[in-house]
N, C-alpha and C positions, 0 to 999 in steps of 0.2 A: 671573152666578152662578145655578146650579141649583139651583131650590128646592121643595117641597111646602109648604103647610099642613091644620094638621090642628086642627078645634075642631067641638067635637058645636054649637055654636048657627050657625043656619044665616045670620042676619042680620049676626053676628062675621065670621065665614067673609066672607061676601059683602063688606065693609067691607074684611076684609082684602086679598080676591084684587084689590079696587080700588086699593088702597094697592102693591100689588106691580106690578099692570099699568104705574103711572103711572110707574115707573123703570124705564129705559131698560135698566139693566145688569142686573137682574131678569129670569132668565125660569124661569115656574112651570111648569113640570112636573102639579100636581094639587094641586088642593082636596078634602078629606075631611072628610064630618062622622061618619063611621065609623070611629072608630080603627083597628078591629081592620085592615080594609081600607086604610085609610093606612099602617099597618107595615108589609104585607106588599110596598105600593107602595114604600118607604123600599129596604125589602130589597132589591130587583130593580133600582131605578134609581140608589141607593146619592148622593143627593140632595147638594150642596156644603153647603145652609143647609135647615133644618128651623126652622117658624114653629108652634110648638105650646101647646093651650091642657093644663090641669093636671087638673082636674078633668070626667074625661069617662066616662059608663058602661061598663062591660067592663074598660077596662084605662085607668088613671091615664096621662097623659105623663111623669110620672117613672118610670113602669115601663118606658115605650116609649123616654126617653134612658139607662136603664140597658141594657139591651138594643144598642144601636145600637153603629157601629163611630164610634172615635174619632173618624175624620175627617170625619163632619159637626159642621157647628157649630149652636147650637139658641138659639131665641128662644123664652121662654115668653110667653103671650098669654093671659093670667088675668086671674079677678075678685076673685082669694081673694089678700092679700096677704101673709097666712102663712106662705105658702108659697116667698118667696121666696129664702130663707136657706136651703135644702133647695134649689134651682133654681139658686142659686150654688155650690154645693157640687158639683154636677155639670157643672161649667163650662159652665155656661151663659153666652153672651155677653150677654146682656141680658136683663130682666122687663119685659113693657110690661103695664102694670098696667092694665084697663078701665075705664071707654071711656079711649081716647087718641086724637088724631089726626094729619093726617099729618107734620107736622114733628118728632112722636115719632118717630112710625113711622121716621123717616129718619134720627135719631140713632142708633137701634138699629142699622139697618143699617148705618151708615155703620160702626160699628165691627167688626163681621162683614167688611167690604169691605176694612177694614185689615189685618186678621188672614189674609182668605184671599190676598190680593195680597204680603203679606208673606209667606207660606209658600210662594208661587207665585215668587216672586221668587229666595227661599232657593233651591230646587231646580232654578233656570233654569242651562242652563250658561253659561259666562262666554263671553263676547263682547266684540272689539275697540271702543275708542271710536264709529270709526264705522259698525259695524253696531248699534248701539244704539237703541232704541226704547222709547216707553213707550206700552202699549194699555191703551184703555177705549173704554167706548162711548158713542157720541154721535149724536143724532137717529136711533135704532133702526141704526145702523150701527156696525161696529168699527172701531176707529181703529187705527192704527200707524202712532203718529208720532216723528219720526227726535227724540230727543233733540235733535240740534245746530242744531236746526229753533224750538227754544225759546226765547225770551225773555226771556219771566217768567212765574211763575202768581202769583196774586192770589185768596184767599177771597171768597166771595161768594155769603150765604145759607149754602143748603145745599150749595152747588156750589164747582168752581172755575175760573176762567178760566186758561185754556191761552192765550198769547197767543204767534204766530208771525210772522213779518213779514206773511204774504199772509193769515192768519186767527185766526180765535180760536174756540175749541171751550169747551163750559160740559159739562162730565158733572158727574154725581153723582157725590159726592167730597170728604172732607175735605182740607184742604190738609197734615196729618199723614201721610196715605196717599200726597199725594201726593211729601212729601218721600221718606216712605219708598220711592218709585220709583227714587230718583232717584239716580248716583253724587254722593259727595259730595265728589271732586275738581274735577264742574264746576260743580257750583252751592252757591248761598247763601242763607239765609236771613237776610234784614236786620231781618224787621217779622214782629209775627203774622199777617198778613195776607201777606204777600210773601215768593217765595222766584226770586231772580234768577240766571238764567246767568252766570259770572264771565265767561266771553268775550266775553259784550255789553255790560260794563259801561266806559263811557267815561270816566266820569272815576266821582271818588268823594271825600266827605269825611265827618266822624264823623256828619254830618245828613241825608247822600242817597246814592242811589249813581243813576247817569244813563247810560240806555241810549237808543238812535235814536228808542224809542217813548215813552219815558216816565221822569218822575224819579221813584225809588223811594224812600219812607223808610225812612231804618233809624232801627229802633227803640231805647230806651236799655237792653232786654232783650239786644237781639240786638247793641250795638256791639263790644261786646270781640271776637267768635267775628265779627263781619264783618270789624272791620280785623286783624285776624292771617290771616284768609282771605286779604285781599288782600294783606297784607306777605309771605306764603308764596306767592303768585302773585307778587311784584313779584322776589323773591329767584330764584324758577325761571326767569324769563325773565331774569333777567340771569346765572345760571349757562350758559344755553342759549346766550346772543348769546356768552358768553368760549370756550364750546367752537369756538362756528362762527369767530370771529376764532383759536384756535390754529389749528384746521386750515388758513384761509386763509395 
């Protein structure tokens, strides 16, 4: 995600652009502790995510998100908590109120990464099962990985585990994001923590569901919407094997 920030204190700034380097799917673009000069950068590079503090000489960051085109999304980075009913109101995705650190830091983003992968996703054109993928970034490299390649994912921290037969990949990433990736004909969510491929799952009861790698809990949130999951998987494969016996 393409991003700028902008805060007139120079030790904020510096905190911040630490906090940005340290993720992976992050890439900043410019630090600014000059507003006026940060807009102008905003305007030319037309930034995914904007990390902006409120109260700053010259011109306010509420000046600078009224101003801006819709489709950035803006983090406010204040010391004044006043202000944040006013910073909501301009749909802001998040207030990280001063000092914070970085598992703040990452909550904030983490919901900016939902919203922009969910609008990324809306507008992608549609594609066959298996030319299907889902991309994030992992160890400073992009990923594109095949959907049918999947497993399971599993929360973990701030992150989540991708787990594949031959790998397992950890980006930054709620496991919300990541369902929201995902179709929801072939996979499932059994656990708040776990969302499993239906076609890896080998057997299954109201307590687990058991794949080559691992047995997964389902949870007593997530049982009802597991087992109709799989009673409308058990129903399509046996409408499927009656077709192939008429034809034979």
């Amino acid at each position: 995600m393409r991003c700028i920030a902008i805060d007139d204190e120079p030790l904020a700034l510096k905190l911040l652009t630490d906090y940005c380097n340290r993720v992976p799917s992050i890439r900043l673009l410019g630090a600014y502790t000059n507003p006026v000069e940060g807009f102008a950068y905003i305007r030319s590079m037309k930034p995914d995510l904007l990390f902006l503090d409120i109260r700053m000489p010259d011109v306010s960051g509420i000046h600078i998100v009224r101003a801006l085109e819709r489709e950035t999304m803006v983090i406010f980075t204040t010391a004044h908590r006043e202000y944040a009913v006013e910073g909501f109101e301009l749909d802001a995705v998040d207030y990280l109120l001063k000092p914070f650190d970085f598992e703040r830091f990452l909550k904030a983003y983490a919901k900016t990464e939902e919203r922009f992968l969910a609008a990324r996703k809306k507008s992608a054109p549609e594609q066959g099962d298996d030319d299907k993928t889902i991309s994030f970034k992992y160890n400073y490299q992009h990923v594109q990985l095949p959907l049918h390649a999947i497993l399971y994912i599993e929360a973990f921290s701030n992150y989540v585990k991708i787990v594949t037969p031959d790998n397992t990949y950890m980006p930054v990433m709620t496991l919300k994001t990541a369902e929201s990736l995902l179709p929801a004909s072939g996979f499932v969510r059994t656990h708040k923590s776990f969302i499993v491929a239906v076609s890896k799952i080998r057997s299954f009861n109201s307590e687990k569901a058991v794949t080559d790698r691992k047995q997964i809990p389902v949870g007593r949130c997530y049982r009802k919407g597991f087992l109709d999951k799989m009673e409308s998987v058990k129903q399509e494969m046996a409408s499927r094997e009656d077709e192939r016996i008429a034809e034979i």
